[in-house]
Every structure is written in structure tokens, then in C-alpha cells.
C-alpha positions as CSV (number, residue, x, y, z in Angstrom):
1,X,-32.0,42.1,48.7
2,X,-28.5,41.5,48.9
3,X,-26.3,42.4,51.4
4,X,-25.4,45.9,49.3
5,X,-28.7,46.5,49.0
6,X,-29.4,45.4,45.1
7,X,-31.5,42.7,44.7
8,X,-30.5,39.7,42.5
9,X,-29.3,36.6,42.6
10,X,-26.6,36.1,40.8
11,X,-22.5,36.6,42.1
12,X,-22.5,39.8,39.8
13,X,-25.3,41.4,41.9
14,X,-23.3,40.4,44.7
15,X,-20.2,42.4,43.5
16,X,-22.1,45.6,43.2
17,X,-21.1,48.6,45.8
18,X,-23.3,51.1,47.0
19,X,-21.4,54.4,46.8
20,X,-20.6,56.1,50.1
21,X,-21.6,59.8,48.2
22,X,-24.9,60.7,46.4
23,X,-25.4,60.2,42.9
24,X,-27.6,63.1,41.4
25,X,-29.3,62.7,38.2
26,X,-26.8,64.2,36.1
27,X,-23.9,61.9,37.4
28,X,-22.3,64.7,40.0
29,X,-21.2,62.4,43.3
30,X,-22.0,64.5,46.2
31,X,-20.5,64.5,49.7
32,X,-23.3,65.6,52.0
33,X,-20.3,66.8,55.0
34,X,-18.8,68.6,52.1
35,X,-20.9,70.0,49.7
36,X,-19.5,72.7,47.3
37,X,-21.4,74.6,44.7
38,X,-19.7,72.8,41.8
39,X,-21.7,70.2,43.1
40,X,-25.1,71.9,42.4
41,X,-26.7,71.6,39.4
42,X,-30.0,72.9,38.6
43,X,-31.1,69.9,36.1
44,X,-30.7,68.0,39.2
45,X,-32.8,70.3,41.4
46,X,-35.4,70.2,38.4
47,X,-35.6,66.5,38.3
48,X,-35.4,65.3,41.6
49,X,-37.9,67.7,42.3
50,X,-40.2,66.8,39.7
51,X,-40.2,63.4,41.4
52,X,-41.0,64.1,44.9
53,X,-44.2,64.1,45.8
54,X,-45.7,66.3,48.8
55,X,-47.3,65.4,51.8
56,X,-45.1,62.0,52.3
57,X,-46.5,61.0,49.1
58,X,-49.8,60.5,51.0
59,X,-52.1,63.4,49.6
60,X,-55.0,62.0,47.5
61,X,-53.8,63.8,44.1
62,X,-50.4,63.8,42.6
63,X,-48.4,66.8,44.0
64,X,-44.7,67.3,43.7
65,X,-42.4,69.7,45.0
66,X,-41.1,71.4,42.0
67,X,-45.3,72.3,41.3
68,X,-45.4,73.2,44.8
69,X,-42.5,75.5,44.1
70,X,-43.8,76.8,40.8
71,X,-47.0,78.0,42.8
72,X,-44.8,79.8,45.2
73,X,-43.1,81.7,43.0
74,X,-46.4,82.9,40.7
75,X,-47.4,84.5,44.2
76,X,-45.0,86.6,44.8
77,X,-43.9,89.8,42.8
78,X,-41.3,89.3,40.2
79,X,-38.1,90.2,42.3
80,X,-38.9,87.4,44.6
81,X,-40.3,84.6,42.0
82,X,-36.0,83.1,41.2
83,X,-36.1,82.8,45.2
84,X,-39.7,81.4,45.6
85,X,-38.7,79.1,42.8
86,X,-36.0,77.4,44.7
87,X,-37.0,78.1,48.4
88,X,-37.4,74.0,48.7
89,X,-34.3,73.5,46.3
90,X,-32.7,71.2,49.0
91,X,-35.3,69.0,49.0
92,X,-34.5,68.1,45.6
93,X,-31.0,66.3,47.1
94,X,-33.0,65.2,50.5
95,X,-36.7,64.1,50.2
96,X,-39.8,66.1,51.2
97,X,-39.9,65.6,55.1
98,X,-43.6,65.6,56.2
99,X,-43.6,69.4,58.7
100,X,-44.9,67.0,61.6
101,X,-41.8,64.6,61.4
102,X,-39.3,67.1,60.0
103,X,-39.9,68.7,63.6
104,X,-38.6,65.9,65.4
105,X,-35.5,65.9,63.2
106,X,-33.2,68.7,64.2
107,X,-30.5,67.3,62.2
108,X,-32.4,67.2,59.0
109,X,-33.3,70.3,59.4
110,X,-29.2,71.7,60.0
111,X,-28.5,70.1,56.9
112,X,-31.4,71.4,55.5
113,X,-30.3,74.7,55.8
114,X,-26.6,74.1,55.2
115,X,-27.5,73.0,52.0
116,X,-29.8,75.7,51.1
117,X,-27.0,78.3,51.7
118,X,-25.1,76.5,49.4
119,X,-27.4,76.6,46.7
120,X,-28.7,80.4,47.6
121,X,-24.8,81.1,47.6
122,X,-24.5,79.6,44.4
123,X,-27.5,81.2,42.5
124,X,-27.2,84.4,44.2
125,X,-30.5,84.7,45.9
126,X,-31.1,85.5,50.1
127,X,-31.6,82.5,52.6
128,X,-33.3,82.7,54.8
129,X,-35.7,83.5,52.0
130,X,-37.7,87.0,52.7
131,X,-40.9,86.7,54.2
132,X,-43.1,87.4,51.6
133,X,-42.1,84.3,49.8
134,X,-42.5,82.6,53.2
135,X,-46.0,84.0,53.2
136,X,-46.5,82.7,49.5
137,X,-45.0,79.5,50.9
138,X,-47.5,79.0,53.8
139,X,-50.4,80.4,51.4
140,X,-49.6,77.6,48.7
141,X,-49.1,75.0,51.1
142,X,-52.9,75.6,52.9
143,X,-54.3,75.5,49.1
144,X,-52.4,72.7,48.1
145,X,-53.7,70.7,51.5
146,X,-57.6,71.7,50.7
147,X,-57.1,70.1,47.5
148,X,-54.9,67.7,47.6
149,X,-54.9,66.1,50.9
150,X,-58.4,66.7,52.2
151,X,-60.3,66.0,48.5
152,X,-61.3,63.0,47.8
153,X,-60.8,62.5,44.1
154,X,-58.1,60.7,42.8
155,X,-56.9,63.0,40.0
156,X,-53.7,61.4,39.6
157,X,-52.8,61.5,35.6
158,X,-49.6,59.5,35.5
159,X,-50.6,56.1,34.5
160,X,-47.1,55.0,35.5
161,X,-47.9,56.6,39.6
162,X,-51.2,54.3,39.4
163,X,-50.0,51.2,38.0
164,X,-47.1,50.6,40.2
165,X,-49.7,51.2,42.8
166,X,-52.0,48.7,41.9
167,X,-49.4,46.4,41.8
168,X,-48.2,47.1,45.2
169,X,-51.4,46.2,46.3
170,X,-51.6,42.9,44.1
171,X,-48.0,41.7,45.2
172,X,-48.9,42.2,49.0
173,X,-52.5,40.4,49.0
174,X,-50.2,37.8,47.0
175,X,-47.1,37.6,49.1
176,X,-49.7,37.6,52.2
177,X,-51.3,34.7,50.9
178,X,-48.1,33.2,50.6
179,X,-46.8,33.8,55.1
């Protein structure tokens, strides 16, 4: 790695900055101490949380936050399924924090809700969310643990997830061969 934090080599990779503001997925720059609607896009939301994976990424089976959030909302009744939908819409600009560790972050968890009353503000739905989606929430996250976390099947069907795995695991027997 270089000292912007891209690796390469070569002076160009050098000359690369890391921008001080958040690049979404659709090219909005966001400024976490000064978010504004117009900065809130739901492709983005969609994507990144299509790409998250629950549980710190360390359940047995493939589980992201947008499925998470899908479940959520087919448990409630129909006026609460656009707010069950996006209860975890934050996440989608700041990672999945595993419950235990999110705890012991109090500032996560201010912008955390900052953020969510931006995005509830801007799509029009209550936040705090109503307890019956936080219900739903709590029910889909106990389901998702018995079969996600606690089985022990790997039913993992992106090919991509599995083969960067492997060679994870390839390149650190390797690179431990090489210390």
C-alpha cells in the first residue's frame, strides 16, 4: 500500500488522493458532518446494501442486509413494509456493525441515527421506526441467526464470495511460508 492507501508501484499510484467525503455508488460525494437529503439516493441504499453481509460477515451462509431488510418488511402489515424496508437504510452508507460491538460505539450509533433521520425525512416515513417493525426486526434477526450463524452448511451461491475466499486462504498459507 501506498502512503494514500492504493496499492501500486508506480509514481501515478502515488499521485492518487483519497477523497476526504464518501463516494456512494452512483457518484454522490457525501459529507458525513453535513449530510443533506440531496445526498441520498436510493440506488445507493439498494446497492450498498446488497453488498453487506450480516453478522460481521461471519455467519456460515451468505446474508446481506438488504435480504435482511426484505424479511422485515414481508412481516409487518402493508402500512409499515416502506419503513421496515429501510429501517437499516444507514447501514447502506456505514457498514453493518456486529450488536455486540455497535454497543461499545456510542458514536456510531449518534451518527447512526442522524443519518437515519435524514433518510426517514427524506422518504417520508417515522424514525424511530414503530415497534411493530422493531418487533419484525428482532423476529427476523433470531430466524436469520438459527440459520445462518448457528447452521453449519455453507449455502453460499456466489461463486465470486467463495473464490476470493479460497484465495485468501491460499495467499496467507503462501505469504506465511514466505516470514
Amino acid at each position: 500500500m501506498t502512503a494514500c492507501g492504493k496499492a501500486g508501484t508506480g509514481a501515478e499510484a502515488d499521485m492518487i488522493q483519497v477523497p476526504e467525503l464518501f463516494q456512494t455508488y452512483s457518484g454522490k460525494l457525501i459529507d458525513f458532518s453535513n449530510v443533506r437529503p440531496e445526498d441520498i439516493d436510493i440506488r445507493d441504499i439498494a446497492h450498498g446494501l446488497a453488498h453487506i453481509t450480516r453478522f460481521g460477515g461471519q455467519a456460515q451462509n451468505h446474508i446481506t442486509v438488504a435480504e435482511h431488510s426484505l424479511t422485515v418488511a414481508a412481516l409487518v402489515p402493508a402500512p409499515y413494509k416502506f419503513a421496515a424496508l429501510l429501517h437499516d437504510a444507514a447501514e447502506a452508507y456505514l457498514g453493518d456493525i456486529p450488536k455486540p460491538l455497535k454497543n461499545l460505539l456510542p458514536d456510531y450509533a449518534r451518527i447512526e441515527k442522524y443519518l437515519m433521520q435524514i433518510i426517514a425525512g427524506k422518504f417520508r416515513f417515522d424514525y424511530p421506526v414503530p415497534k411493530i417493525i422493531k418487533e419484525a426486526d428482532m423476529q427476523a434477526i433470531r430466524q436469520e441467526w438459527a440459520e445462518n450463524v448457528l447452521s453449519r452448511r455453507d449455502k453460499s451461491l456466489i461463486p465470486e464470495d467463495i473464490a476470493v475466499r479460497e484465495e485468501f486462504l491460499q495467499k496467507f498459507e503462501e505469504y506465511g511460508r514466505l516470514r
